[in-house]
C-alpha positions in Angstrom: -35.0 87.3 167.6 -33.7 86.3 164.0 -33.2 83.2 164.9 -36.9 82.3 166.4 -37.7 84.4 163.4 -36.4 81.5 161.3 -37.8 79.1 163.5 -41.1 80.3 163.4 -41.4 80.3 159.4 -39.7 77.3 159.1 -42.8 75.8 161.3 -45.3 77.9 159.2 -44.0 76.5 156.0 -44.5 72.6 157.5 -48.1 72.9 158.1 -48.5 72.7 154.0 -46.8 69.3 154.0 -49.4 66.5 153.4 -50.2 64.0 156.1 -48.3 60.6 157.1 -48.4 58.2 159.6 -46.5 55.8 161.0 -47.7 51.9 161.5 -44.5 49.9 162.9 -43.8 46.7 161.9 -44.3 44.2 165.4 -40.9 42.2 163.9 -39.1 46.1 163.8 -36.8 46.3 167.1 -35.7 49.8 166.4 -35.3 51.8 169.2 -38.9 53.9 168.5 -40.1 50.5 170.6 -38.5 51.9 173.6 -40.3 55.6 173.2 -43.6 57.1 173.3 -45.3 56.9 170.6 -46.9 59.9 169.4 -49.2 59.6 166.5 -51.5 56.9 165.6 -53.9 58.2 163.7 -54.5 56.4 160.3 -52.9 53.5 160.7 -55.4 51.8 158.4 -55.2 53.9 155.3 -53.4 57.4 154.3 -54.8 60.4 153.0 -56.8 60.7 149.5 -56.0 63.1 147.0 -56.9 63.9 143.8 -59.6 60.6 144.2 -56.0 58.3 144.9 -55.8 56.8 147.9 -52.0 56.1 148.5 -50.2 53.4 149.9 -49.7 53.1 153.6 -46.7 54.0 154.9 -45.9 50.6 155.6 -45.1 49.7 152.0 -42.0 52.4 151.9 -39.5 49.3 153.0 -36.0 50.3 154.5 -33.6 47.1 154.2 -30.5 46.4 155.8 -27.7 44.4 154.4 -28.8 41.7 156.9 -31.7 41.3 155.5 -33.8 43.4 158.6 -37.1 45.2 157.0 -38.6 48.2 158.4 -40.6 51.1 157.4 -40.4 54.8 157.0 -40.7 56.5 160.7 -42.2 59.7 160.4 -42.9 60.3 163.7 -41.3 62.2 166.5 -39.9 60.7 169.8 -36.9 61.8 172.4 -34.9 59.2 170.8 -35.2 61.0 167.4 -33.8 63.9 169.0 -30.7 61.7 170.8 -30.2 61.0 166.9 -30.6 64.5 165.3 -27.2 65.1 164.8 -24.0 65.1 162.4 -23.6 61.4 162.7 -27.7 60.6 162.5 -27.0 57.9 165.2 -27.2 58.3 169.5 -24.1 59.6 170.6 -24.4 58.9 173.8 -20.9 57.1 174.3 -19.5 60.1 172.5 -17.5 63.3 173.5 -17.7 65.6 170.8 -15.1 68.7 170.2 -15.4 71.9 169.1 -16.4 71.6 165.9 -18.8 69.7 164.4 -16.9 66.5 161.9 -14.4 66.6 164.3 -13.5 63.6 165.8 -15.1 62.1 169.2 -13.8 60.9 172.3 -14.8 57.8 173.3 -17.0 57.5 176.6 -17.3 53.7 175.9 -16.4 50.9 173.7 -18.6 48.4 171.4 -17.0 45.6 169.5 -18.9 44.7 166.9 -16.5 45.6 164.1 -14.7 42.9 164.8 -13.2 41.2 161.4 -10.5 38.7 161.2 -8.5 41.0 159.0 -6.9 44.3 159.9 -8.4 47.8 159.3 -7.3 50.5 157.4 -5.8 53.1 160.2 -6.5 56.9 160.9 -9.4 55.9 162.9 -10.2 59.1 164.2 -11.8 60.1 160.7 -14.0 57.0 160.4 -16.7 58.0 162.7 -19.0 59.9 159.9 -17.1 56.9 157.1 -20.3 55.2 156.1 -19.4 51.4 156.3 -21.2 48.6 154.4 -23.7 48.6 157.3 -24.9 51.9 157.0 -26.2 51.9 153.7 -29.5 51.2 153.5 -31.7 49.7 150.3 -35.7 50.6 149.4 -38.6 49.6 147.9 -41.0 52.2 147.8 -44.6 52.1 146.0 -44.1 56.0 145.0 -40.8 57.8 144.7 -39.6 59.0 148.4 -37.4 61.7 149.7 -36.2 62.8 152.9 -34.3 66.5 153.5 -32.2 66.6 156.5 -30.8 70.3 157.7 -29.2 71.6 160.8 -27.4 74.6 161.3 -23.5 74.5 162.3 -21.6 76.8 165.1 -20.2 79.3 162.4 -20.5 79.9 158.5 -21.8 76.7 157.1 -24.6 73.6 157.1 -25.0 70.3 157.3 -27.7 68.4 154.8 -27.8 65.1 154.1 -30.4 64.2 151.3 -32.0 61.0 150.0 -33.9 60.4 146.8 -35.8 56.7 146.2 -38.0 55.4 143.5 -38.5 51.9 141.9 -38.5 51.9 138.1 -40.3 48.8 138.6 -42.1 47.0 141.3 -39.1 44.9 141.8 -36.2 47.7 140.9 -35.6 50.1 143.2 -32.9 52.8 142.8 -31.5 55.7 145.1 -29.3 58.9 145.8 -27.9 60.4 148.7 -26.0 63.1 149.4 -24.4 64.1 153.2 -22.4 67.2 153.5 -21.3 69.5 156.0 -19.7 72.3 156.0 -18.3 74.3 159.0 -15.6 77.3 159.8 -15.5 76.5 163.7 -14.8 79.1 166.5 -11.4 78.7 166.9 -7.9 79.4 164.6 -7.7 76.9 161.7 -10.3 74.4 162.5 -12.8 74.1 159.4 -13.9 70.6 158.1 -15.8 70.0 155.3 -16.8 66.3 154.7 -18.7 64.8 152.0 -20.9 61.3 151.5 -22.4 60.4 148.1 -24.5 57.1 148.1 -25.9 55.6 145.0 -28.1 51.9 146.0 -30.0 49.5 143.8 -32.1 46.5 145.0 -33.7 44.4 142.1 -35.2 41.2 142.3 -36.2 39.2 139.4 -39.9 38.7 138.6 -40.0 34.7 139.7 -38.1 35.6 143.3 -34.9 33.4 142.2 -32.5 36.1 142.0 -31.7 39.6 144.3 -29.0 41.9 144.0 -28.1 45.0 146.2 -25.8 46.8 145.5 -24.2 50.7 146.2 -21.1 52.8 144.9 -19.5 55.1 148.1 -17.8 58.1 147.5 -16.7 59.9 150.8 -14.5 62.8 151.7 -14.0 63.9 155.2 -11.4 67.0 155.6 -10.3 68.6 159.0 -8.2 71.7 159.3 -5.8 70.9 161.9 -4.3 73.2 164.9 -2.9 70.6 167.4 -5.1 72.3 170.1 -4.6 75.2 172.7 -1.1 75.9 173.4 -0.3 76.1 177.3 -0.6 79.6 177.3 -4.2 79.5 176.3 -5.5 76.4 177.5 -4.5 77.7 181.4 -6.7 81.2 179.5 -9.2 79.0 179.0 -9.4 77.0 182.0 -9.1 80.0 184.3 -12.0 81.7 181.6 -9.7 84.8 181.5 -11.6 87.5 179.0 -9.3 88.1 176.5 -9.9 84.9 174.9 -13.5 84.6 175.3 -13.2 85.1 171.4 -12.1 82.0 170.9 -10.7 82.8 167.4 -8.1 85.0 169.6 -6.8 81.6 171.6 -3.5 80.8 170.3 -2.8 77.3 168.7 0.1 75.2 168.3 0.0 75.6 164.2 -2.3 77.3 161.2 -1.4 75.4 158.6 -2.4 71.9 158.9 -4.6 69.5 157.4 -5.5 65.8 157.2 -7.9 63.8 154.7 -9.7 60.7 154.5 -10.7 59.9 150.7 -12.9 56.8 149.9 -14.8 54.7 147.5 -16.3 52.0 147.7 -18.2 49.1 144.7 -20.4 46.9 146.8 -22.3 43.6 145.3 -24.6 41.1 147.4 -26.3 38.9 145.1 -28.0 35.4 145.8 -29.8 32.8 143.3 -31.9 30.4 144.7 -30.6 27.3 143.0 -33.8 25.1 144.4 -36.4 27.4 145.1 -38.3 25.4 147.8 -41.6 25.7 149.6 -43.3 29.2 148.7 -44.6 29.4 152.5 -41.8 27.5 154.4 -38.7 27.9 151.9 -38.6 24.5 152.6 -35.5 22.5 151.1 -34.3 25.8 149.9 -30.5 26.1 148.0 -29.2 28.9 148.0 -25.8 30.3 146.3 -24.7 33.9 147.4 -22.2 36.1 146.5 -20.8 39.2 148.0 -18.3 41.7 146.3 -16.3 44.4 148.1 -13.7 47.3 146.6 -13.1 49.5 149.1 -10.4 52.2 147.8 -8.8 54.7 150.8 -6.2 57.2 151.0 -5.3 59.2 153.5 -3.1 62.3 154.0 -1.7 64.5 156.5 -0.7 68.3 154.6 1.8 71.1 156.8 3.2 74.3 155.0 5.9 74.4 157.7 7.4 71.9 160.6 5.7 71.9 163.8 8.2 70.9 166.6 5.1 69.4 167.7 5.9 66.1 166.3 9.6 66.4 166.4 12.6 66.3 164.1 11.3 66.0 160.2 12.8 65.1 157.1 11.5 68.7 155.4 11.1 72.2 156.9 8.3 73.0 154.5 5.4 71.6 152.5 5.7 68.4 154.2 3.2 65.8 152.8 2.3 62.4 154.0 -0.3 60.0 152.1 -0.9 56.5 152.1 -3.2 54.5 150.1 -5.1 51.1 150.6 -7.1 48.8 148.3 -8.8 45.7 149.4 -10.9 43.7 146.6 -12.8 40.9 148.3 -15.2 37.9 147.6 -17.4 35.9 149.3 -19.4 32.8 148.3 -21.7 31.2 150.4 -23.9 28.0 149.6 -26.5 27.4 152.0 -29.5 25.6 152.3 -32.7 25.7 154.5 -34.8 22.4 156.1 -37.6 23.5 158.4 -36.1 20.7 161.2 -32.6 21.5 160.6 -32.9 25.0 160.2 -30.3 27.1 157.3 -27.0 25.7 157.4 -24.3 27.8 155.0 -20.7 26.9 154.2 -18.6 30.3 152.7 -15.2 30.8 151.0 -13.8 33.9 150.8 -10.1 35.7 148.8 -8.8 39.1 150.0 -6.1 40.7 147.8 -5.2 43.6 150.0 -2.7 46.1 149.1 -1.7 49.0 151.6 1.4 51.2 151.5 2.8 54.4 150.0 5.3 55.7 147.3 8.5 55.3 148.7 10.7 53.5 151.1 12.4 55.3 153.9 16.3 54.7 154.4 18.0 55.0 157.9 21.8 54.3 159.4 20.1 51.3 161.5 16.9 50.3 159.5 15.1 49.9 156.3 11.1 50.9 156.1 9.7 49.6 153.7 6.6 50.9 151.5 4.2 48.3 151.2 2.2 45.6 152.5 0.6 43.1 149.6 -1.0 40.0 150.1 -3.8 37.7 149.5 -5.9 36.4 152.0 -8.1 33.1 151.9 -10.5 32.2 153.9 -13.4 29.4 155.2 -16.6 29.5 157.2 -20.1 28.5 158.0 -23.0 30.1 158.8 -25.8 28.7 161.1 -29.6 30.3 161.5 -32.6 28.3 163.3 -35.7 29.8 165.0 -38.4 27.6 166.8 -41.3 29.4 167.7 -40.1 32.3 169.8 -36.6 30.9 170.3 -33.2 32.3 168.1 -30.0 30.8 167.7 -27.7 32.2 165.1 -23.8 31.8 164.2 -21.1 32.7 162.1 -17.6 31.6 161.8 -15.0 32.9 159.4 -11.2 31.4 159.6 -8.0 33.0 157.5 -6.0 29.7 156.0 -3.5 31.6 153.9 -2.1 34.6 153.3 0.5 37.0 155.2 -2.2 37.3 158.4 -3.7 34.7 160.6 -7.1 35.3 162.1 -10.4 34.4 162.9 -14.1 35.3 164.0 -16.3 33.4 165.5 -19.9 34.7 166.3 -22.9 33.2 168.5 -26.0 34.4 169.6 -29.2 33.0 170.8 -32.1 35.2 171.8 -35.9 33.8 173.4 -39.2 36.5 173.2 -41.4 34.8 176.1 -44.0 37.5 175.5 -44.5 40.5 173.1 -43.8 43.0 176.0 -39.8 40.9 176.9 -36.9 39.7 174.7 -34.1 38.6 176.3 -30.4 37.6 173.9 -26.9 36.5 174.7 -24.0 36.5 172.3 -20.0 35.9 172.0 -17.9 36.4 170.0 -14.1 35.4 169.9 -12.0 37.5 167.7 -8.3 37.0 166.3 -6.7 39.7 164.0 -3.4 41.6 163.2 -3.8 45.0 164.9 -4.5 47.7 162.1 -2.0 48.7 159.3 -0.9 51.9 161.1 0.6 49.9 164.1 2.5 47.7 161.4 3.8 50.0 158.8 3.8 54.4 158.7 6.1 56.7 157.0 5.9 60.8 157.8 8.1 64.0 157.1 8.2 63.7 160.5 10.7 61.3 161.3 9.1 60.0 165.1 6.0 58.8 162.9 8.1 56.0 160.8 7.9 52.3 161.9 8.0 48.9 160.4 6.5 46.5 163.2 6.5 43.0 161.2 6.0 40.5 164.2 3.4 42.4 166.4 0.9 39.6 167.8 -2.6 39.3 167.1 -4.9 41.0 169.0 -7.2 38.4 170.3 -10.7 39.8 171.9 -13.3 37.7 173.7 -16.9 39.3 174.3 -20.3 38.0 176.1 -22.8 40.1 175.8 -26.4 39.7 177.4 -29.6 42.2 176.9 -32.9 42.3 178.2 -35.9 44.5 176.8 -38.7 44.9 178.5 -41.9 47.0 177.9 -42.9 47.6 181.5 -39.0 47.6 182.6 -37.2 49.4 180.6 -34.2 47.7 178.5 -30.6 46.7 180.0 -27.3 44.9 178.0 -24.1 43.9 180.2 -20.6 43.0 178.5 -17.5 41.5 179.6 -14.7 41.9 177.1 -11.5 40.2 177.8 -8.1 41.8 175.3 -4.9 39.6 175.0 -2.1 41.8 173.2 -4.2 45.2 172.9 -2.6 47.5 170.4 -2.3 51.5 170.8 -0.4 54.7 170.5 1.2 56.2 173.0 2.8 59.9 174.2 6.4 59.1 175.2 8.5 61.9 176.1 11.9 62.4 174.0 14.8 61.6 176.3 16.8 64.1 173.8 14.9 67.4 174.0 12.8 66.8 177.5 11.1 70.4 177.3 9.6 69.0 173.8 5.8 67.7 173.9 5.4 64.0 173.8 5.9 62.1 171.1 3.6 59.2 169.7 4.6 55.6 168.9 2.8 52.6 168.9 2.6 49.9 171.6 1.2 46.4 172.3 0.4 45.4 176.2 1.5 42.6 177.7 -1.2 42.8 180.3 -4.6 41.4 179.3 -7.4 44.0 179.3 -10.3 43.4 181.2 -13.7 45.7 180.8 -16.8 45.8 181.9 -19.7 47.3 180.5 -23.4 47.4 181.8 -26.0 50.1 180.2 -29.5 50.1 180.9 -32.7 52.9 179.8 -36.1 53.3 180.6 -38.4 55.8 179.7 -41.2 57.2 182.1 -44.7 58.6 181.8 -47.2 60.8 183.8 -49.7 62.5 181.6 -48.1 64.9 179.6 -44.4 64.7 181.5 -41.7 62.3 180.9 -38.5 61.3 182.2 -36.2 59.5 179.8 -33.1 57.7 181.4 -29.6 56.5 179.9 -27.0 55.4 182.3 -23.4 53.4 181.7 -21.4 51.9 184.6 -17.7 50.9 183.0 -14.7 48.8 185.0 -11.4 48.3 183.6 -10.8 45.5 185.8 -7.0 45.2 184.6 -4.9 47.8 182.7 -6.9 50.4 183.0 -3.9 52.8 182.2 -4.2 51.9 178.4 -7.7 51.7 178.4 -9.5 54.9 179.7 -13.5 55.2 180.3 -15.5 56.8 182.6 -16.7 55.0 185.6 -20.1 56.2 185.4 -22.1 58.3 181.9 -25.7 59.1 181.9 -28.1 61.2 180.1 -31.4 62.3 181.6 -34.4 64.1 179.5 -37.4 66.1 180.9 -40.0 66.6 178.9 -43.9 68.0 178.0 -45.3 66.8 175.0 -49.0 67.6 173.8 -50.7 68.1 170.9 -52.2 71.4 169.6 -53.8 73.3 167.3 -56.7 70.7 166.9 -53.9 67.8 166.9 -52.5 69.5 163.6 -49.0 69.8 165.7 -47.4 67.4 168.2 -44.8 69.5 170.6 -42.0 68.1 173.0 -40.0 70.3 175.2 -37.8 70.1 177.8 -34.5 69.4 179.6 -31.4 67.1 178.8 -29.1 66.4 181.4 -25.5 64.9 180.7 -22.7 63.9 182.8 -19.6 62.0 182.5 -16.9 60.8 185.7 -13.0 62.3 185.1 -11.0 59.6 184.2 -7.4 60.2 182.2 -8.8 60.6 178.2 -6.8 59.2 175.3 -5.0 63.0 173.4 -5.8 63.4 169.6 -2.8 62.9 167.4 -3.6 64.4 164.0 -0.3 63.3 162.2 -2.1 60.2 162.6 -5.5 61.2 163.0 -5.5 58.6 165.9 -6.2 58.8 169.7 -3.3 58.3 172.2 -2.3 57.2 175.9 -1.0 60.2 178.0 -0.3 59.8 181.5 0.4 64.1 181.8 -3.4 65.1 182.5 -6.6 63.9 183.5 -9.7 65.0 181.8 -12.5 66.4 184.4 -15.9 65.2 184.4 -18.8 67.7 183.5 -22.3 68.2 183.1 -24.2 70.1 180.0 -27.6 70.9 180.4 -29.6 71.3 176.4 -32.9 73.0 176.4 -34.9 71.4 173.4 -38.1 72.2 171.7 -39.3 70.0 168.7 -42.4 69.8 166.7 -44.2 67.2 164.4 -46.6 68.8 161.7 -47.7 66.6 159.5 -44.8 64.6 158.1 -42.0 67.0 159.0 -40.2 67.1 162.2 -38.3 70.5 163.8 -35.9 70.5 166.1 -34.7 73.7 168.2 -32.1 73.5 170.8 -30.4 75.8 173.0 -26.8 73.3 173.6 -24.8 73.9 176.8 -27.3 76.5 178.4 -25.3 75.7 181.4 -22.0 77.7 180.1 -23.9 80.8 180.3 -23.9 81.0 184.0 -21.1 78.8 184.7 -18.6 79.8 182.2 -17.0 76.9 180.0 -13.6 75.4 181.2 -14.3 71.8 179.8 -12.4 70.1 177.2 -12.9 66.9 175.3 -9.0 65.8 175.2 -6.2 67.5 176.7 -5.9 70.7 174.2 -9.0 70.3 172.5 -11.9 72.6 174.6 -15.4 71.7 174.8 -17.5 73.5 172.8 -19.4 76.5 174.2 -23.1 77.6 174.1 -24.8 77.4 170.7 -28.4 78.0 169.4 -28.9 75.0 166.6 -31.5 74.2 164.8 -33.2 72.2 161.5 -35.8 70.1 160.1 -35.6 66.6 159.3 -38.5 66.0 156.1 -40.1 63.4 153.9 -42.1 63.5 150.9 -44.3 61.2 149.5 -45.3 61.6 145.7 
């Protein structure tokens, strides 16, 4: 009752805010196209107050890096709800565990991170790391906030909260704050992560000169307990009582932890050198820069040895922490003829720096305790549209420095009608498999490795999508890996009753995968029916790269309008399910998934019951998650170890503010 107590007030307290709309840009391919729309009153002018009439909501601008415009959504659709979450993107192709800002399990792969250079490693703590791409400029007629709250499964909350305004019609500045804070259920498993974001787009007064930038600051802590131990995971898989307080369930350790610490100085700037046509941009020159210091460390923190990992160095206080600095620039010169279409030619320098304190000393090998180089590379860039055809590339090659690699990007897309778009795209990728395959140091003496002459990884993706208004929307992928990196469990020949241990491995097998994904979204009066659905193949090695055959999602839903049209309600149903297939384990020495071969991982179903409610220009969200367990029991897991989480009343408030 306290909690629908809360709920209630919360809703109460809404009805106060002042009224907004939403009037989408026809150019905007966000994925509110795919939904049903709920609100479209005033979509020709906003409220009046005080004798003001303010701006329509379609002058609050949200840029991407790419250039992409849209506007301020303040209306409420299932898909809104598929994002209402810790990461504020669909998780669909995710497993979550216990906690939430613990890592994910991947259902399902995308590629397009691909970069001719390697990544910093410790992947498993970038999926809440806000990249380049997620930060998001403004330009706002009035200053703009939006709160975001939702509770957590015990003793915390997660808020993320943005401030906007522009000093001047053409300066724009903003704050944002994401944190979360949560204890977790079971022994030793709080996390507490942190994102500041401060952005600034400015334009000069004669349109020759823009600037974005945004300064980063992220830190993303997990307490660490290596999982279940046998004992307990059998408990929990054969539900036995005495650990349905999960806090009881014993765990491999209590005194772990790992960190990921970032910051990150980020410049795009352009001058138009020769203005060109005001309407066309004909004969247009254009010189662009681009600046990037991106600053990581990372560290894994024990009070005592595990023999979890194995042998180490030290019995006690062991401490591992490596750091990595990469300060890059870009210059592009490009220029734009309405027959040729925009034609760019770029040069970029990396000086990359990665490593740690020390260098480790053995009777057969020296590790050393750094990785320095500069990297220099070329490119071109290639963008032409006529009439409702799309072609687009990029190219970037590495010429010098201590790794070879490329990218090479294509894509052409074709919008017969406004109700169909159809793209294709490839993209052939060349890099040297991330700095935790090449060099790592640990008080643990498994995790030490110096792997100079590893190949590049060399990917190959097509990619095709259609969306269609009447159909529904569908994208198919073939991706094609020569010399896939990844860690692996090995067992240790010396002590055979000891868990596996993890090292890292390059196949000499090409992966194969297939991915096809499709949606559509169904309506008959005040029901709907909104469908997800993934088929994966691993045509070749599919023991080193694990998906589910089949994932889908499946929402049922009444929405309707009450109270005189003053509140717009959803509820309803979500159905997911995943096929078993034999999941990657969590390593958190490394912070990294691994291959085992000792257990596969059992598909299951979770059923959500969801109510959420529009008033005015807040949305509320209520959901009852895994209703299922309650009748069922849980005995799911997300990686071998790691349970899935059990049922759990959440709910929050995603609102905006107009002043």
């Amino acid at each position: 009752m306290k909690v629908f107590s809360i709920f209630i007030f919360v809703l109460l307290v809404a009805i106060s805010a002042p009224a907004q709309d939403l009037k989408i840009d026809k150019r905007s391919r966000a994925n509110t196209n795919r939904s049903n729309n709920n609100d479209e009153r005033g979509e020709n002018m906003r409220s009046v107050k005080d004798g003001r009439k303010k701006p329509h909501i379609s002058k609050y601008k949200i840029i991407s890096i790419e250039n992409d415009t849209t506007y301020v959504d303040t209306t409420l659709n299932i898909h809104k709800d598929y994002k209402y979450n810790y990461l504020r993107k669909d998780d669909f192709e995710l497993l979550p565990f216990s906690n939430i800002g613990r890592p994910y399990n991947r259902l399902g792969y995308n590629f397009e991170d691909l970069s001719p250079l390697p990544k910093f490693g410790a992947r498993a703590r970038h999926f809440n790391f806000m990249e380049v791409e997620d930060i998001h400029y403004y330009e706002v007629p009035t200053p703009f906030t939006e709160l975001y709250f939702k509770t957590v499964l015990e003793q915390g909350q997660n808020v993320d909260a943005l401030f906007t305004t522009n000093i001047r019609p053409n300066l724009n500045l903003s704050i944002a704050y994401k944190g979360l804070r949560s204890l977790g259920v079971y022994q030793n498993d709080l996390t507490s992560t942190g994102n500041l974001r401060l952005g600034l787009n400015y334009r000069t007064p004669n349109d020759r000169y823009y600037v974005r930038s945004h300064f980063v600051a992220q830190d993303l802590m997990n307490q660490e307990n290596g999982g279940l131990t046998t004992r307990s995971e059998q408990q929990f898989k054969d539900q036995i009582e005495e650990i349905d307080n999960r806090a009881a369930a014993d765990v491999q350790f209590q005194d772990a932890e790992n960190m990921l610490d970032a910051k990150r100085f980020y410049l795009n700037q352009f001058y138009k050198i020769r203005k060109g046509n005001d309407s066309t941009q004909n004969g247009q020159i254009r010189l662009k820069h681009v600046m990037d210091f991106t600053d990581k460390e990372y560290s894994f923190n024990q009070a005592e040895a595990s023999p979890v990992f194995g042998s180490s160095f030290e019995n006690s206080n062991l401490s591992d922490e490596v750091e990595y600095q990469n300060v890059s620039n870009t210059f592009t010169l490009s220029y734009f003829q309405n027959h040729l279409g925009k034609i760019g030619f770029k040069a970029g320098h990396s000086h990359l720096n990665y490593g740690y304190r020390s260098i480790v000393v053995r009777e057969d090998e020296t590790i050393p305790n750094r990785i320095k180089t500069d990297i220099i590379s070329l490119g071109g860039t290639y963008h032409k549209s006529i009439k409702d055809f799309l072609i687009a590339g990029d190219v970037t090659y590495n010429i010098s420095g201590d790794f070879d690699g490329y990218n090479i990007q294509g894509k052409a897309s074709y919008k017969p009608s406004d109700s169909l778009e159809i793209s294709a795209g490839i993209q052939l990728n060349s890099s040297a498999p991330n700095y935790n395959f090449i060099l790592n140091q640990s008080d643990y003496q498994n995790y030490n490795w110096y792997n100079p002459n590893l190949e590049n990884v060399n990917t190959q993706v097509l990619d095709f999508k259609a969306e269609s208004k009447k159909f529904g929307w569908a994208e198919a992928s073939l991706t094609q890996i020569d010399n896939h990196a990844y860690f692996a469990f090995t067992n240790d020949v010396e002590n055979p009753a000891m868990d596996s241990l993890v090292k890292p491995f390059q196949a000499s097998d090409q992966v194969r995968y297939l991915k096809i994904k499709a949606g559509k979204d169904f309506k008959y009066g005040h029901m709907n029916l909104a469908n997800t659905v993934m088929y994966q193949n691993v045509m070749n090695a599919e023991n080193i790269f694990p998906v589910p055959d089949f994932v889908t999602r499946n929402s049922l839903y009444y929405d309707n309008y009450l109270f005189k049209r003053a509140l717009y309600l959803q509820t309803g149903f979500t159905f997911n399910y995943f096929t078993e297939f034999q999941s990657k384990a969590y390593d958190p020495v490394l912070a990294e998934f691994a291959i085992q071969d000792r257990e596969m991982l059992d598909g299951f179903y979770t059923v959500d019951f969801f109510l959420n409610a529009k008033v005015q220009e807040a949305r509320i969200f209520f959901k009852l998650q895994h209703l299922n367990s309650l009748f069922e029991g849980n005995s799911n897991f997300s990686a071998p170890s790691y349970p899935y989480r059990d049922f759990v009343i959440r709910f929050g408030l995603v609102w905006n503010f107009f002043l």
